[in-house]
C-alpha positions in Angstrom: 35.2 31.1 -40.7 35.4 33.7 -37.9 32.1 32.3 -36.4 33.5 29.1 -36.6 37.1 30.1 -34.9 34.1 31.7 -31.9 32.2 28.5 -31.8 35.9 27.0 -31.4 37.0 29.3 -28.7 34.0 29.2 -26.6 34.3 25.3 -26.7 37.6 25.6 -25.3 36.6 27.9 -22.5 34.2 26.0 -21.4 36.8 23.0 -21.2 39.6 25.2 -19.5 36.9 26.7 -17.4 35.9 22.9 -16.1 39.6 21.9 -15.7 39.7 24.8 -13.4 37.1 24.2 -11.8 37.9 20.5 -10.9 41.5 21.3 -10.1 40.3 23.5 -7.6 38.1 21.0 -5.8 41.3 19.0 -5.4 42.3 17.8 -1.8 45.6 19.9 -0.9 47.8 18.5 1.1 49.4 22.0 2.4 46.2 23.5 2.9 44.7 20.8 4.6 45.5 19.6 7.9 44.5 17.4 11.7 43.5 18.7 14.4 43.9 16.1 17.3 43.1 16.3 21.4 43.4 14.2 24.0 41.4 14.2 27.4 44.3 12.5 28.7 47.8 13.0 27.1 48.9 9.5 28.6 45.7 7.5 26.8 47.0 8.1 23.4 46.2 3.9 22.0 43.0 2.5 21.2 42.6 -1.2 21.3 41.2 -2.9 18.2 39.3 -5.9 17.0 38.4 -6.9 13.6 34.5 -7.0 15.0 34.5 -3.5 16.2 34.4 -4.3 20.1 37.7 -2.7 20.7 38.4 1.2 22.1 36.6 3.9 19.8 38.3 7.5 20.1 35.6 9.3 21.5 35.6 6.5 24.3 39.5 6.8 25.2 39.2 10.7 25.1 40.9 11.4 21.4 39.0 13.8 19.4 40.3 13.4 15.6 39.2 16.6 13.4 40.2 16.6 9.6 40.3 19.2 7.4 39.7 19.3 3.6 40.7 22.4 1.9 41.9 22.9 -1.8 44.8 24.5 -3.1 43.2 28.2 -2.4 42.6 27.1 1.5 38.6 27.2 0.3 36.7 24.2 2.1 35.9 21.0 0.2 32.5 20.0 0.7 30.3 16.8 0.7 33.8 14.9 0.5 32.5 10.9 1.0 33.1 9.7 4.3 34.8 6.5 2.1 37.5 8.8 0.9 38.8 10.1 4.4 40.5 6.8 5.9 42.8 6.4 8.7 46.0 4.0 8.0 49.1 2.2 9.0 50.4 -0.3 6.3 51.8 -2.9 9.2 47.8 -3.2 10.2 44.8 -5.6 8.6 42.5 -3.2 8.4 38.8 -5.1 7.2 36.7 -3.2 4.6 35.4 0.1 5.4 36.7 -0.6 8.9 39.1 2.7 8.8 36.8 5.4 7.3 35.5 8.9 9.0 32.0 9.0 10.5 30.4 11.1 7.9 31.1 13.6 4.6 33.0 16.8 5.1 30.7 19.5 6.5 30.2 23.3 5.2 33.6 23.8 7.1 35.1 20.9 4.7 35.9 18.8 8.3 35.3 15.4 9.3 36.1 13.3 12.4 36.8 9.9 13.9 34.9 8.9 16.7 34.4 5.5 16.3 36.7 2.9 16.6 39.1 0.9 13.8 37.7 -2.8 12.7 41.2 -4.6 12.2 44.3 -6.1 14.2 47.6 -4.7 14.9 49.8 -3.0 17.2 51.3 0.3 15.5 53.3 3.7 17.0 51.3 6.3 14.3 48.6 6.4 12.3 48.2 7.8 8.7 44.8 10.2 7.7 44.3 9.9 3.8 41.7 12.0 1.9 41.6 11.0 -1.6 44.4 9.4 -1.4 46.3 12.3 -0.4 48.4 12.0 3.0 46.7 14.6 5.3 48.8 13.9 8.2 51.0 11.3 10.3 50.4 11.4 14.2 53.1 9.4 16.3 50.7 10.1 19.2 48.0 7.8 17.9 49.1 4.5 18.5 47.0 1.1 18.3 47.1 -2.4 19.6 45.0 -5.6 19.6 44.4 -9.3 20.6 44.4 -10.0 17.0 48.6 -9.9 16.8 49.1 -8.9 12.8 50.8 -10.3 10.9 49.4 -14.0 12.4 46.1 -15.2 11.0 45.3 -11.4 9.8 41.7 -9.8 11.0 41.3 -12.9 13.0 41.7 -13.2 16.6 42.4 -17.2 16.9 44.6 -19.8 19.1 47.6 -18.3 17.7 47.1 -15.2 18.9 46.2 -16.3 22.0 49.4 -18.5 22.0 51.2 -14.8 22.0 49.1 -13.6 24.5 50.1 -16.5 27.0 53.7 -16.5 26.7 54.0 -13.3 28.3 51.1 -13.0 30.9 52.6 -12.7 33.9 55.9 -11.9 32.6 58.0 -8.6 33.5 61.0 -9.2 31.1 57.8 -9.9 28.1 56.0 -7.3 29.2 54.9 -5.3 25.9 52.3 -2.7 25.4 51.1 -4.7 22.5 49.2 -6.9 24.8 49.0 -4.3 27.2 45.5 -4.0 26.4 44.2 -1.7 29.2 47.3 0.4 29.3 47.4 -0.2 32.8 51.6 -0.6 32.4 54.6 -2.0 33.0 55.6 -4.8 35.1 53.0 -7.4 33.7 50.7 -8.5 30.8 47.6 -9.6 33.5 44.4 -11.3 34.1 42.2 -8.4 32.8 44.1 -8.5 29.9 43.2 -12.3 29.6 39.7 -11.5 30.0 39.5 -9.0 27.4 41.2 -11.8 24.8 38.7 -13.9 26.0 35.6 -11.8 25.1 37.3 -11.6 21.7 38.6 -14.5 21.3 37.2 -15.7 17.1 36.4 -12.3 16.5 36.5 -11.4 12.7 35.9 -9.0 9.7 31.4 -8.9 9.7 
């Protein structure tokens, strides 16, 4: 009986010990965090397309660094880049078009360089790691000739319908379609010409 009541215990530590364990290699939101630059504090939007030719980050200046620590503020390692995605509900966002470049390093941090393959014009971004909200950042902003929530992760006649009733326009003037940030007054030609060298782009 007492051996048996050992054999018993030891099966439970074991157990316990690999609940530990596990629950330690959980992504922690308070221990985790963003760390985001800009080369220039006034280029804070990337342009995207559902084919990838948009703005990447690295290109408009924004360096994206994430975190991963668990609940003990050790870093989580080997993290797949699939889990660490970067999200706003209000864009379409094509498969695997939102995820980090690579898995969490020795340091448990990852970045975004590249660029987002989906439509949509949104004030703040979302990074998720395992589903965990990492961080919210009002200062990363996206927009795109594919004008959510119109034929979704595809840039089409409709889109550039939009695109046409405010070229040229100062009282329509809207960073949406804005999309070399040069500014207020007017949605112009090079805008136009960027549409066009999108224009039937798609999720590949």
């Amino acid at each position: 009986m007492v051996r048996g009541l050992r054999g018993a215990a030891c099966v439970a530590a074991i157990v316990c010990g690999s609940v530990t364990d596990v629950s330690a290699d959980i992504v922690c939101p308070d221990s985790s965090y963003c760390a985001i630059n800009f080369a220039n504090p006034t280029r804070d939007r990337i342009t995207i397309s559902p084919n990838g030719g948009g703005d990447t980050f690295a290109g408009t200046g924004i360096t994206v660094r994430v975190f991963l620590k668990n609940c003990t503020g050790a870093p989580l390692v080997g993290v797949p880049a699939q889990e660490v995605v970067i999200f706003n509900s209000a864009l379409c966002i094509c498969p695997g078009g939102n995820i980090a470049d690579a898995a969490t390093d020795a340091n448990g941090m990852t970045t975004f360089s590249g660029t987002i393959r989906g439509g949509g014009c949104v004030e703040s971004l979302t990074i998720f790691a395992d589903g965990v909200a990492i961080c919210t950042r009002n200062d990363l902003k996206t927009n795109s000739p594919d004008h959510v929530p119109s034929s979704p992760c595809f840039v089409d006649a409709g889109d550039l319908a939009g695109l046409a009733a405010v070229l040229g326009s100062v009282p329509g003037y809207t960073i949406c379609k804005d999309y070399n940030e040069s500014g207020p007054p007017t949605v112009d030609a090079s805008d136009l010409a960027f549409f066009a060298s999108l224009l039937g782009a798609a999720c590949q």
